[in-house]
N, C-alpha and C positions, 0 to 999 in steps of 0.2 A: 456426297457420302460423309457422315458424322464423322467425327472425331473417334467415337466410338467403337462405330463398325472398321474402322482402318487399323485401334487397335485388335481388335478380335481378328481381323484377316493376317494382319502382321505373326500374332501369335501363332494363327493355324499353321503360317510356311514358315515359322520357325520348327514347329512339331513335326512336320514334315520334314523338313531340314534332319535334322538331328534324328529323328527314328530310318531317312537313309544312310547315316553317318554310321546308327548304332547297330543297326540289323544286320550287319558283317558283323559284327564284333561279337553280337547276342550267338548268332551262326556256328561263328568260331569257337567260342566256347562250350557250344552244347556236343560239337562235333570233337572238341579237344578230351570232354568230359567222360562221352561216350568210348572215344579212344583208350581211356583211362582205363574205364572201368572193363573194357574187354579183355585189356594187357592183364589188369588184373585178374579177373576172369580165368585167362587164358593160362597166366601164370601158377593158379592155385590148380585148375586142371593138370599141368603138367606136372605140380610135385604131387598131385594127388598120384599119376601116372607113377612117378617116382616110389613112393612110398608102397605101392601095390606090386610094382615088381619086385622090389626089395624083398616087400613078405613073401609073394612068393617064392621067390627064391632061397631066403632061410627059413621059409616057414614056423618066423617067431617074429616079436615085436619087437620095433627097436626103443632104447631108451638115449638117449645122446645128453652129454656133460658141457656145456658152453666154458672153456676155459682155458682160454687161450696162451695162459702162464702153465701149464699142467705140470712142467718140469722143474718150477721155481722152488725152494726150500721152505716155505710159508708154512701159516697153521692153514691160509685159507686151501693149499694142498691138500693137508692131512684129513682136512676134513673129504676133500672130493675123493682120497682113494678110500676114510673109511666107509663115506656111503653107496662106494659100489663095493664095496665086499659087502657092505651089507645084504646093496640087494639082489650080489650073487646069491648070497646062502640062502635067501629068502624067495626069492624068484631065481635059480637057475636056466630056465627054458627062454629067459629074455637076452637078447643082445646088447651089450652095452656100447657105444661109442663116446669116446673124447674128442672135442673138436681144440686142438692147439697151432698153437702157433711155432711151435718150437721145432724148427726144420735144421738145425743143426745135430741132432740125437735121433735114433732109433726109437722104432715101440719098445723094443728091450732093455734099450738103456734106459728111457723112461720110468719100466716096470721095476723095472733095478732100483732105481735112485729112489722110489716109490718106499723100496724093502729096508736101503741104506739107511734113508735119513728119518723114517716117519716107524719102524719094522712095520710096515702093513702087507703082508703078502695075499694079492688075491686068489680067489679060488676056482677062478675063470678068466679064460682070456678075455680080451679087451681091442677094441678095433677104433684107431686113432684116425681123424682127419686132419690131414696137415696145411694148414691155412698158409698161405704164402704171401699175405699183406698185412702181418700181425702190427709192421710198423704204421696202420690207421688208427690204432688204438694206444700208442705210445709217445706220454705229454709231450716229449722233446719235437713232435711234429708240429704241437701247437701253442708257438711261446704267449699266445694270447688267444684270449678264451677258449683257453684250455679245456675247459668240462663239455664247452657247445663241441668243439672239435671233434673230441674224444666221442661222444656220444655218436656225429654223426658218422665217423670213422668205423662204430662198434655196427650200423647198417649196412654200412658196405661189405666189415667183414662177415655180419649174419648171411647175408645173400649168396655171399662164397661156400660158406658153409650150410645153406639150406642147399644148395643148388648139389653138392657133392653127397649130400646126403641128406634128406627128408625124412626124419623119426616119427614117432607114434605118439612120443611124450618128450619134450625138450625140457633140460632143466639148464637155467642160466644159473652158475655157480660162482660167479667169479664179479657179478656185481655190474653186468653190462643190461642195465634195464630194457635198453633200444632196440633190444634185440626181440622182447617177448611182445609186439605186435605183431611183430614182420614173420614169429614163428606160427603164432596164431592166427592170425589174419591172412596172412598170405600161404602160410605153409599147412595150415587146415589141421595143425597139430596142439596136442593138451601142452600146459605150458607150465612148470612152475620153477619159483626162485629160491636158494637161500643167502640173502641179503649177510653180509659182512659186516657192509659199512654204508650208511644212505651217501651215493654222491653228493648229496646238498643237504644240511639241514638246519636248521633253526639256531643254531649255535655258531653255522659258517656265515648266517647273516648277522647275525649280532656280533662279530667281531668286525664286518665289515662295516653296519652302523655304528659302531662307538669306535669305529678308524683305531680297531686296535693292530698293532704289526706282527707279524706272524709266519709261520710257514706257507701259508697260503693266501697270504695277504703283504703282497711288499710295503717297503718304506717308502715309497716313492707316491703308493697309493693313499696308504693309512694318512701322506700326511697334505694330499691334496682335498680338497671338500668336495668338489665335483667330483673327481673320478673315484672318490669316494661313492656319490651319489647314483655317480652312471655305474658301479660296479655292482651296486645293492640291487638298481632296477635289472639288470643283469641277471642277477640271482636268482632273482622273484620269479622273473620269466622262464628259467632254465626250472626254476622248482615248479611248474604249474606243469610244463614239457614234461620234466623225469616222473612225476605224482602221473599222469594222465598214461605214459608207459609201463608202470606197475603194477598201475589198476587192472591191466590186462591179462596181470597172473591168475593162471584158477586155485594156485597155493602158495601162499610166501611162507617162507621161515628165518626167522631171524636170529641173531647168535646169542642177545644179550637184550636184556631191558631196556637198557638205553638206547639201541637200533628198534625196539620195537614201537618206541614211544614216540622216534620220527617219523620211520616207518607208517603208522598210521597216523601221523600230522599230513602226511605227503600224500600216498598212494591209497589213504582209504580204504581200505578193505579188510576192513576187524574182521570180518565174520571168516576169512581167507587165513586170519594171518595167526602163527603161532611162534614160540620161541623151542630154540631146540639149541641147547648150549652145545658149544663144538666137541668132538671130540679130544681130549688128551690124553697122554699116555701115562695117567697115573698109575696102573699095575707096574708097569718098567720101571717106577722110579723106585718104589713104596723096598725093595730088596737094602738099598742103601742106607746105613747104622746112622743112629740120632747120636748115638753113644757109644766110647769102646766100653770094655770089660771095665773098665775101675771108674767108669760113671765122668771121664771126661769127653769134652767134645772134640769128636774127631778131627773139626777144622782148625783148632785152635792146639790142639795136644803137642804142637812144637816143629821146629824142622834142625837139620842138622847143626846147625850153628845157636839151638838153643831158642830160638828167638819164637815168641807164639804169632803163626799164620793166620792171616785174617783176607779171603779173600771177596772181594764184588764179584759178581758176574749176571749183565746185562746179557738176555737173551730176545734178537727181532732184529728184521730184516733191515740192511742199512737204508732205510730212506730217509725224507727229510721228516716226518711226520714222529717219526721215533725218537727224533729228539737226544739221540748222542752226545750233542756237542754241550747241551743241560748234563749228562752225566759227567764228563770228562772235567767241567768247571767245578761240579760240586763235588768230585772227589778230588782235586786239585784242594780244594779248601778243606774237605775232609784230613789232608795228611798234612795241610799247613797247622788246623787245631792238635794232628797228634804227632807232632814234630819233637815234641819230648821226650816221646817214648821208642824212636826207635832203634832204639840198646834193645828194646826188649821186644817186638815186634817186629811183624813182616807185612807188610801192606801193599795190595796188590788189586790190580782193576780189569776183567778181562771180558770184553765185547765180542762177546758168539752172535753170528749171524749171517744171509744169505746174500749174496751178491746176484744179483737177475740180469746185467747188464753193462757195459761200459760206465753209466751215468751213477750208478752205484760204484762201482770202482773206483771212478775218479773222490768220490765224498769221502771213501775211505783212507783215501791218500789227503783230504783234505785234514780229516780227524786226526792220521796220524801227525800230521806240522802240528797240529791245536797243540797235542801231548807235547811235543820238540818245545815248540812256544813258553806252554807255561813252566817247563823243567819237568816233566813227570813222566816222561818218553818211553825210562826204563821199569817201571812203573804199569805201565796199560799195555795189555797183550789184547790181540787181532784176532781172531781164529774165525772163517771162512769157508761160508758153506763143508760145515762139520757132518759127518754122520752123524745117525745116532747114536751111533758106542762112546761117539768121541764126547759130543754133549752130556753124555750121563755122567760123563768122567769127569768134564766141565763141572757139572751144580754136585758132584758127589764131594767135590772138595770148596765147597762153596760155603760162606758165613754169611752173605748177603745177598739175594738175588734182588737186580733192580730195575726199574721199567719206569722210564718218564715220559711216554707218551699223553699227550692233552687227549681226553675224550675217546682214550683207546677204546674202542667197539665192545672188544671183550678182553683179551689178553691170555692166549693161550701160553703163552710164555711164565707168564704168571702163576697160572697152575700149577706148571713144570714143576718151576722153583718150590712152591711150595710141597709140591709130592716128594721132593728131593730131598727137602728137609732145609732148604735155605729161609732164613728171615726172609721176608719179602718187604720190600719197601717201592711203592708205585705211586704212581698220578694219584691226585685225589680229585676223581673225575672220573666221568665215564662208566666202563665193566668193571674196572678194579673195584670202585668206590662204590659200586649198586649190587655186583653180584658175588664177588669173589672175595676183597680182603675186608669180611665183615665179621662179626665176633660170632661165637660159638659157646651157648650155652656162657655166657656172658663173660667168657674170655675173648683176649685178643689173639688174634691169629694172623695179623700182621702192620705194617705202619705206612701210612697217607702225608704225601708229601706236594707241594706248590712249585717252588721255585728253589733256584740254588741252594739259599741260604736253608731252608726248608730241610732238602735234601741232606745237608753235609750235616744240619743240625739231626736229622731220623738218624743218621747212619751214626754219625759218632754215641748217640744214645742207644743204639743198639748192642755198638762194641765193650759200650759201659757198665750192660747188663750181666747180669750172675752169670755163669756157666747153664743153671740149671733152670734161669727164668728164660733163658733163652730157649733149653731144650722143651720146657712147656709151651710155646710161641708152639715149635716146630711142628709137636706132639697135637695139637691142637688145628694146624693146620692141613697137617696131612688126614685129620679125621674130617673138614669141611670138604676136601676138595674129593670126594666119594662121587659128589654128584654130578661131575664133571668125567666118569671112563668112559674109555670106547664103550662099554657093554650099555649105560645109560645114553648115548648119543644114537647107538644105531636102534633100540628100542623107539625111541621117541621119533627119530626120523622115519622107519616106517612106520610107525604109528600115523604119520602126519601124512606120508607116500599112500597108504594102504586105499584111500578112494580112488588116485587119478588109477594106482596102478591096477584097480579092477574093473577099470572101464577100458583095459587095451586088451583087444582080441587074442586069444591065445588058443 
């Protein structure tokens, strides 16, 4: 026998070899696959099952709110209770559901804290599902890859919540993209978003390639070159993941220009996607005087010891993204440049906003040592998960509303102030900078700021303005921010609602 033919025999009982090695394995997997796909199968049948009882039994559609914070003081709240009073008044005959996480409070407390802190009272009940594993979608479970974590924590908690309750139309409110396959695909349900804030975007990598330090990017990282490098690859993968789960909306809505413009870098879907600025509550504020009777301003018109009052007030939720510990520094320097004047002045710094958790509390207690630290303790006042009465009291006596978040989304906080009639001085970045503090008919309507010095240097030039160039800032501001009411918000969102919501049987 040739050399030849003993390689060709060799080969054949290797082929042989190996195709009895592999033909368990090919087996196995056709049989693993088939398994799969029956579960799933089997699974969409049974919420289909779900979903048909349900109608029967209220003989109306349901619509369900993914939003697992629904109790939180947030704008991104305000928004979720004003789009279902929206689309009470506009759809009455539908059911609405919230699915939360928030099992320490009643529906009525909910409803309540809804009326306190945002006045949004609805004009129909409301049927909460209360998720009992909210802590899968809370960073502190995931000190390391955080976002992969999170994401897949937000699937386990959809399934809890598809399983208690299968809707007709799911809307994910609250920025959990992972959820709108699993409602679609599996739950055989219409699906759409209104994006906040893109988990990942083009900005979160680029601080990570130029190993800049950050809130969301430690020292420890920024200053090693590989975990640099593995954190970017990282990224990249998680952005292809969250883009490929968004795509699966039949409608997105996004808050602000600058989410839109990630928003479609990621998830693709121009033809899907629109912007729908959030609700604020500029009617509420618009009551509060720019001016008393003799043409001076109210914040400044003196306090009992003579001295003229000049207050900040930062309004957003203590986390770390908001960026506090930047305001506290640059009003520390702000009241070291006007250290001169105060014979004649009252200078004062007060930080409104929502605690959602221990991990926020403890930040706040972190904040307050900052003040202790620098000497400025007595100085910066706290004020914590405020109503709304309290808040309007907050910016009514306000000279400076301030916001230093990087790349704030939108900045509902922002508006406030300005409806209120406070200077606004914000990021220069992000919604401030693309949607909100832009001029008017070629005035200014308010000031853009970077870093500390930035900061301390806006404000102190603000306090140096006239009485009366200030009051046209104001004047000027509260006429921009028109486009921002409840009544322009819930227009445009059903506007944007009005196709899934005529495809649900009624």
């Amino acid at each position: 026998m040739s050399g030849h033919d003993q390689l060709v025999m060799c080969l054949s009982e290797l082929t042989r070899l190996l195709w009895k090695l592999l033909l368990p394995l090919v087996l196995l997997t056709v049989v693993l696959v088939a398994v799969l796909v029956l579960m799933v199968v089997g699974l969409r049948l049974w919420f289909q099952s779900n979903r048909n009882a349900r109608r029967a039994r209220d003989g109306r559609p349901t619509v369900a709110f993914f939003h697992p914070y629904c109790n939180a003081g947030g704008g991104g709240e305000r928004v979720l209770w004003c789009a279902i009073r929206a689309l009470q008044n506009r759809y009455p005959e539908v059911n609405i559901v919230v699915y939360t996480g928030d099992q320490d409070v009643t529906a009525a407390q909910i409803l309540d804290g809804a009326r306190r802190r945002f006045d949004v009272a609805l004009p129909g009940p409301v049927e909460f599902v209360f998720l009992a594993h909210r802590v899968l979608v809370e960073p502190g479970l995931f000190p390391h890859f955080t976002l992969l974590g999170q994401g897949v924590g937000s699937v386990f908690l959809g399934c809890d919540a598809l399983a208690q309750c299968t809707p007709d139309l799911f809307v994910d409110s609250m920025g959990y993209a992972f959820t709108l396959p699993l409602f679609r695909y599996l739950g055989g349900c219409s699906v759409a978003s209104y994006v906040h804030y893109p988990t990942v975007s083009t900005d979160m990598l680029s601080v990570v390639s130029e190993r800049n330090p950050r809130f969301n990017n430690a020292d420890y990282v920024s200053n090693n070159l590989f975990l640099s490098a593995a954190k970017l690859v990282y990224y990249c993968l998680f952005a292809v993941l969250y883009g490929a789960a968004g795509s699966c909306s039949h409608l997105v809505m996004v808050n602000s220009s600058w989410t839109l413009d990630h928003i479609l870098a990621l998830w693709r879907a121009r033809d899907r996607t629109c912007v729908v600025y959030p609700p604020c509550a500029v009617e509420q504020f618009l009551d509060i005087p720019l001016l008393d009777d003799e043409g001076v301003e109210t914040e400044a018109a003196g306090s009992a010891d003579g001295k003229r009052r000049y207050t900040v007030v930062s309004v957003g939720q203590f986390r770390p993204e908001k960026d506090h510990r930047l305001q506290i520094r640059a009003f520390k320097k702000l009241a070291d440049r006007r250290a001169g004047l105060e014979a004649e002045e009252s200078l004062r710094l007060v930080l409104v906003g929502g605690c959602r958790h221990q991990e926020d509390r403890d930040r706040v207690l972190m904040l307050r040592g900052l003040c202790q630290e620098l000497g400025i303790g007595d100085r910066v006042e706290f004020r914590l998960n405020v109503t709304f009465a309290e808040l309007k009291r907050e910016l009514a006596g306000a000279t400076i509303g301030l916001h230093t978040m990087w790349n704030e989304h939108f900045g509902i906080g922002v508006v406030e102030c300005m409806a209120a009639g406070a200077v606004v001085l914000a990021h220069k970045s992000g919604g401030p900078r693309r949607d909100i503090v832009v001029p008017l008919d070629g005035g200014v309507t308010g000031f853009l700021a970077e870093d500390e010095d930035g900061f301390a240097d806006a404000m102190d030039r603000i306090l140096r303005l006239a009485p009366e160039e200030r009051a046209q800032v104001r004047r000027r501001a509260r006429q921009s921010v028109a486009r921002f009411s409840d009544r322009e918000f819930e227009a445009c969102f059903l506007a944007a609602m009005e196709p899934l919501m005529n495809t649900l049987e009624r």
